[in-house]
C-alpha positions as CSV (number, residue, x, y, z in Angstrom):
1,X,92.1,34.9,143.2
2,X,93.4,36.2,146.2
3,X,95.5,39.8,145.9
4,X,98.7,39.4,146.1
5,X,100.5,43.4,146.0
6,X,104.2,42.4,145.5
7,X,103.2,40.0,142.6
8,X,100.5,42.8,140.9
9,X,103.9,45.0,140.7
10,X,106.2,41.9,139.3
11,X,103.1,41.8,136.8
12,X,103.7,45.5,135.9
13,X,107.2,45.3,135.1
14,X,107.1,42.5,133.2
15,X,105.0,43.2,130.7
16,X,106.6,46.0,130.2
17,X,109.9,43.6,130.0
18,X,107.6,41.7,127.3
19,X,107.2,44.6,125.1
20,X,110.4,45.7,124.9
21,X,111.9,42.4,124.1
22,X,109.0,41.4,121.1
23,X,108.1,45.0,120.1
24,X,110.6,45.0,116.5
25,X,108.3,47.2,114.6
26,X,108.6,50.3,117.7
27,X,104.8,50.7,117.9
28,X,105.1,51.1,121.7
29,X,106.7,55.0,122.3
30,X,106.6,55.0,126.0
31,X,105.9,52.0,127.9
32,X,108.8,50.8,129.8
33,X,109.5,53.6,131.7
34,X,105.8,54.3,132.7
35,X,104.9,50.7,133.8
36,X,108.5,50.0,135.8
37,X,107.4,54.0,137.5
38,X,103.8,52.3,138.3
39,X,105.7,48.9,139.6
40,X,107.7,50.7,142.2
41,X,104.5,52.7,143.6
42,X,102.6,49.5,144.0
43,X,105.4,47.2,145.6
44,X,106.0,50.5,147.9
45,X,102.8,50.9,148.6
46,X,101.4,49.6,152.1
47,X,98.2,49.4,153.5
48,X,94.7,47.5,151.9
49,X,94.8,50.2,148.7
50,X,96.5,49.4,145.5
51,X,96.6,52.0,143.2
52,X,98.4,51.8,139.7
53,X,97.9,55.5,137.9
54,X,99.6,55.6,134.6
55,X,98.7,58.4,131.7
56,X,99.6,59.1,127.9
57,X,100.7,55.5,127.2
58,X,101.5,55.9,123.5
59,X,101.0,53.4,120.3
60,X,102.2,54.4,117.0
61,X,101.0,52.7,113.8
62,X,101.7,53.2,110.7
63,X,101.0,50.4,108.3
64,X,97.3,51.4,106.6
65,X,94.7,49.7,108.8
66,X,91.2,48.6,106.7
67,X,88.1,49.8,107.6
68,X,89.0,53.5,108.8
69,X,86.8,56.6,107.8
70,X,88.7,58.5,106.3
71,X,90.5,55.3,104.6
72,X,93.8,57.1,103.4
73,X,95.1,57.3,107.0
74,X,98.8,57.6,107.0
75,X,99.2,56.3,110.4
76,X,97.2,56.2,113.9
77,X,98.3,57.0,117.0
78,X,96.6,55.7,120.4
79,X,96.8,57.1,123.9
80,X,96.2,55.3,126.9
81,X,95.2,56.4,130.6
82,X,94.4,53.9,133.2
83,X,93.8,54.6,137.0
84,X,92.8,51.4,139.1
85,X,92.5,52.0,142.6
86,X,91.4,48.5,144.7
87,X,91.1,48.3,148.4
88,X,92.0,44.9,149.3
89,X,90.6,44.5,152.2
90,X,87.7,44.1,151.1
91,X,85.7,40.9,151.0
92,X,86.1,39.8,146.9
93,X,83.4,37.0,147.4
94,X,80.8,40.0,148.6
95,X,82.1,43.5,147.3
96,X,83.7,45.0,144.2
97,X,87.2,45.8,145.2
98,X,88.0,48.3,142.3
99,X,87.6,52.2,144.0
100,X,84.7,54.7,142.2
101,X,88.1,56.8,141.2
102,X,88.5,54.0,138.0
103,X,89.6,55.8,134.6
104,X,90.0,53.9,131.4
105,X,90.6,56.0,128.6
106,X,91.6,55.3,124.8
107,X,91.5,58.4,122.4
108,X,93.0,58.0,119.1
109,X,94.7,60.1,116.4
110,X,94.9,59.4,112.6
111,X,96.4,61.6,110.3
112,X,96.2,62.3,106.3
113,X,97.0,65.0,103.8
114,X,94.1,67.3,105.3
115,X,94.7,66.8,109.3
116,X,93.9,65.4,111.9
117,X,91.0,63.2,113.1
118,X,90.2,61.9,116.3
119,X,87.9,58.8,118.2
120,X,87.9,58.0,122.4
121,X,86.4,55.6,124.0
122,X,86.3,55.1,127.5
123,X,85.0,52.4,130.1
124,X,83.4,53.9,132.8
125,X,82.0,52.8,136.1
126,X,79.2,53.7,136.8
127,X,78.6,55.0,140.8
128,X,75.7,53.8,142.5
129,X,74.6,56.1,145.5
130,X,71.4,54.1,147.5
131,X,69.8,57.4,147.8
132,X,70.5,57.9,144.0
133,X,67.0,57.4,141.6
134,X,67.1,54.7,138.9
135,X,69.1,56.1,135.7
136,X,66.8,56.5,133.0
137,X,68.4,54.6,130.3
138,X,70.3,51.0,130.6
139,X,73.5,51.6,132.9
140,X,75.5,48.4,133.5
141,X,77.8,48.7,136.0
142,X,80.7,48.9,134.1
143,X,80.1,50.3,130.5
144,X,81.9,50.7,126.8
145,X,81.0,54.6,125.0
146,X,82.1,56.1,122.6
147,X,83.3,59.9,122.9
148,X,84.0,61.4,125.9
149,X,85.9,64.0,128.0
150,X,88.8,63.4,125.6
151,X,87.0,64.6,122.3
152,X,85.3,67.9,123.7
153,X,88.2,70.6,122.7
154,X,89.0,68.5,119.3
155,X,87.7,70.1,115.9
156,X,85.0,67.8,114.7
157,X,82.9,67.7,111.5
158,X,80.8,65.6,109.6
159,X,80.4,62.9,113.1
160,X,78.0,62.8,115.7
161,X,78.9,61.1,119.5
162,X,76.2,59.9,121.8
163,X,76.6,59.1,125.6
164,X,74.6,55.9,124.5
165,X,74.9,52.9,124.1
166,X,76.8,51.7,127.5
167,X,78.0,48.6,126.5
168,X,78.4,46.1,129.3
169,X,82.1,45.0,129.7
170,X,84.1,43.7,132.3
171,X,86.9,46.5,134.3
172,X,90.0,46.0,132.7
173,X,93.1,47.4,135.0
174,X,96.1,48.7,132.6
175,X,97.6,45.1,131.5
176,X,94.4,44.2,130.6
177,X,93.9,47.2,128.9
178,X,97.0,47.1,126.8
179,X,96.3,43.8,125.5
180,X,92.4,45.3,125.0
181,X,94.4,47.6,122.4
182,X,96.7,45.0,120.8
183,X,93.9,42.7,120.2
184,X,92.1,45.1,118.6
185,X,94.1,47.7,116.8
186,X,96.9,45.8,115.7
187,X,96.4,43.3,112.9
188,X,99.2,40.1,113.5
189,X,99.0,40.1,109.8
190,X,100.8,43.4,109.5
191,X,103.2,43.4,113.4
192,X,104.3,39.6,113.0
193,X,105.9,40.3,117.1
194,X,102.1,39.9,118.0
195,X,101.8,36.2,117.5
196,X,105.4,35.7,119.6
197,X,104.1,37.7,122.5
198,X,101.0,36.4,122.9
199,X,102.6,32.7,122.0
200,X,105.5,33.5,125.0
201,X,104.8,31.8,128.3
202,X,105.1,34.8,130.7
203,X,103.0,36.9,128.7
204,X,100.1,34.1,128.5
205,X,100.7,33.8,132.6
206,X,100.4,37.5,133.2
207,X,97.1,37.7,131.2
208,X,95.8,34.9,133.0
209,X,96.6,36.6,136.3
210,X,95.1,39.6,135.4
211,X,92.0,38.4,134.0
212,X,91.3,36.2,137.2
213,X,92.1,39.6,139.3
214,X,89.8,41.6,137.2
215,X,87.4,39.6,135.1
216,X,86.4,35.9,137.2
217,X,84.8,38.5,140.3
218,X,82.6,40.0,137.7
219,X,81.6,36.8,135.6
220,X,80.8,35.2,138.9
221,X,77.6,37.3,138.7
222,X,75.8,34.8,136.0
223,X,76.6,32.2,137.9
224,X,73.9,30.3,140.1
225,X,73.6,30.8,144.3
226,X,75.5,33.9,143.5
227,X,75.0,36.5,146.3
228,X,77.6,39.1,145.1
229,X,76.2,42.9,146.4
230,X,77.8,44.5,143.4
231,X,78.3,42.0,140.7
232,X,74.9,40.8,139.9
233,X,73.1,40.4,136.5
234,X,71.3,43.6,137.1
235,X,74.0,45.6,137.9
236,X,76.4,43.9,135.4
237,X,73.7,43.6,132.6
238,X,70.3,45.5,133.0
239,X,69.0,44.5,129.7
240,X,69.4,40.4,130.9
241,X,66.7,40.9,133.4
């Protein structure tokens, strides 16, 4: 898919259109106002670089989720930071367009009757330099961990967090991150809105957009004949080869 700037912006400002039209339950704190501030720097941007920089998105649930540690969790809140820089000049066919400054970052907050207790996660890319030696552990490309920069001034007991594993996973800009979160923090059981925003025809066309921006370059690399320079099964997916 060929970049298009004025229709990456249009993208932005919908979706935060989206959320403020389906969200009933308020688990979104902050969105519209950060994504419609990100829309107007990218549609007044010029030049080949696109850069969307948007921090402390915030989420807010607080219907008991299963599975947590500790369980009695009287609600979770999630932050979100996301800075995408992409030079589109670029050739997409040959080179990754996405700039070494990406930052994904989710850290997350739960509270019960004794505090607070925190998780982050963050999907890094990793920089290759050619005079650079070969990391000594599995490094895809772009990478899943656990932890982070996000957890190192938090109080912390009873956990341990490991820079391993990196697991392989496509870049995600901030739409695609957003919907990372709702598909996997929100339950449609307990925020019916879910199921109508995901069902709603805009919303299913901005996803679509943003996964052939972000994800079809990187899935191209499994694909046969491919000649890619960054996106290639070793890069993407050490352990494959």
């Amino acid at each position: 898919m060929e970049w298009d700037r004025y229709q990456y912006g249009t993208d932005l400002g919908k979706f935060a259109e989206l959320i403020k039209k389906f969200d009933i339950d308020k688990v979104f704190q902050n969105v519209d106002s950060i994504l419609h501030k990100a829309q107007g720097k990218v549609c007044g941007g010029y030049g080949n670089i696109i850069k969307v920089d948007v921090k402390n998105i915030e989420i807010i649930l607080k219907k008991k989720m299963s599975g947590t540690i500790p369980s009695n969790l009287e609600s979770i809140s999630i932050y979100f930071d996301s800075c995408s820089e992409f030079d589109i000049g670029l050739d997409i066919t040959r080179n990754d367009r996405i700039l070494d400054s990406f930052n994904f970052q989710i850290e997350v907050k739960g509270i019960n009757d004794s505090g607070e207790h925190y998780n982050a996660w963050h999907l890094d890319k990793d920089i290759r330099k050619p005079e650079a030696n070969e990391p000594k552990v599995s490094h895809p490309l772009y990478h899943f961990q656990s932890g982070g920069n996000n957890l190192e001034d938090k109080e912390m007991s009873g956990a341990i967090f490991l820079g391993a594993p990196r697991l392989p996973h496509p870049p995600m800009d901030v739409i695609l991150g957003l919907h990372f979160i709702l598909k996997n923090f929100c339950s449609t059981k307990d925020y019916k809105f879910l199921e109508k925003l995901f069902d709603d025809p805009d919303y299913e066309d901005l996803i679509k957009r943003a996964k052939e921006r972000m994800f079809k370059p990187y899935f191209k690399a499994f694909e046969e004949g491919n000649n890619h320079q960054d996106f290639t099964v070793g890069n993407v997916f050490p352990m494959a080869v």
